[in-house]
C-alpha positions in Angstrom: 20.6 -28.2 1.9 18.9 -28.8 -1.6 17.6 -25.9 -3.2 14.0 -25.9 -3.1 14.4 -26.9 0.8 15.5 -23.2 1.0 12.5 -21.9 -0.7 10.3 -24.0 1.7 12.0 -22.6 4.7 11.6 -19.1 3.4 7.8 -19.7 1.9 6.8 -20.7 5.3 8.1 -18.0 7.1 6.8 -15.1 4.5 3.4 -17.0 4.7 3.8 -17.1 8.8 4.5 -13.3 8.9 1.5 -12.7 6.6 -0.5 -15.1 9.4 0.5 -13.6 12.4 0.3 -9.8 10.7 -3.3 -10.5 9.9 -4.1 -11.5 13.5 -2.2 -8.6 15.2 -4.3 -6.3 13.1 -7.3 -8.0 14.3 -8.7 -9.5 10.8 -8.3 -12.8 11.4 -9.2 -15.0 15.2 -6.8 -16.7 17.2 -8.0 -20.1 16.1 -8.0 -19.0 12.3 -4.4 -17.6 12.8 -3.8 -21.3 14.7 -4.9 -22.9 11.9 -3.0 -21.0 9.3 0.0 -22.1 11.3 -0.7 -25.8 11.1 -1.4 -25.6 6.9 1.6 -23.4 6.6 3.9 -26.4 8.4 2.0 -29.1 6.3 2.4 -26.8 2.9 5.8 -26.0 3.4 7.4 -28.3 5.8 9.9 -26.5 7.6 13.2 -28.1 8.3 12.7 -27.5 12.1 8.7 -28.1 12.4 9.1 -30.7 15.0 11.1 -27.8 17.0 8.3 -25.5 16.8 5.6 -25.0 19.2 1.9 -26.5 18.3 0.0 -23.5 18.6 0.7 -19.9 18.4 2.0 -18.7 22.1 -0.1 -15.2 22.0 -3.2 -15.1 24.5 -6.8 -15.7 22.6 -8.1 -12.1 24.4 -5.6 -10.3 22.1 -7.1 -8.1 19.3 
């Protein structure tokens, strides 16, 4: 795997724990957390994106 394939795969996952951190302390919605999700896979284009599910799997009455 070519370096800066590496600092994708690690660039999306810091930016998807910053995501889903935001949302589980409530300062960011379901749907912005969702869509965070989707710019992080077009920004950073995981090696295993098509793996991943579409949408976050946490209910939208979380807080």
């Amino acid at each position: 795997m070519e370096k800066q394939k590496i600092i994708d795969e690690i660039n999306f996952y810091r930016a998807q724990a910053v995501a889903e951190l935001l949302y589980d302390s409530g300062k960011i919605t379901f749907d912005e957390c969702d869509k965070l999700t989707e710019l992080n896979r077009q920004t950073f284009s995981p090696m295993y994106a098509d793996l991943l599910p579409k949408t976050l799997e946490k209910s939208s009455d979380q807080s």
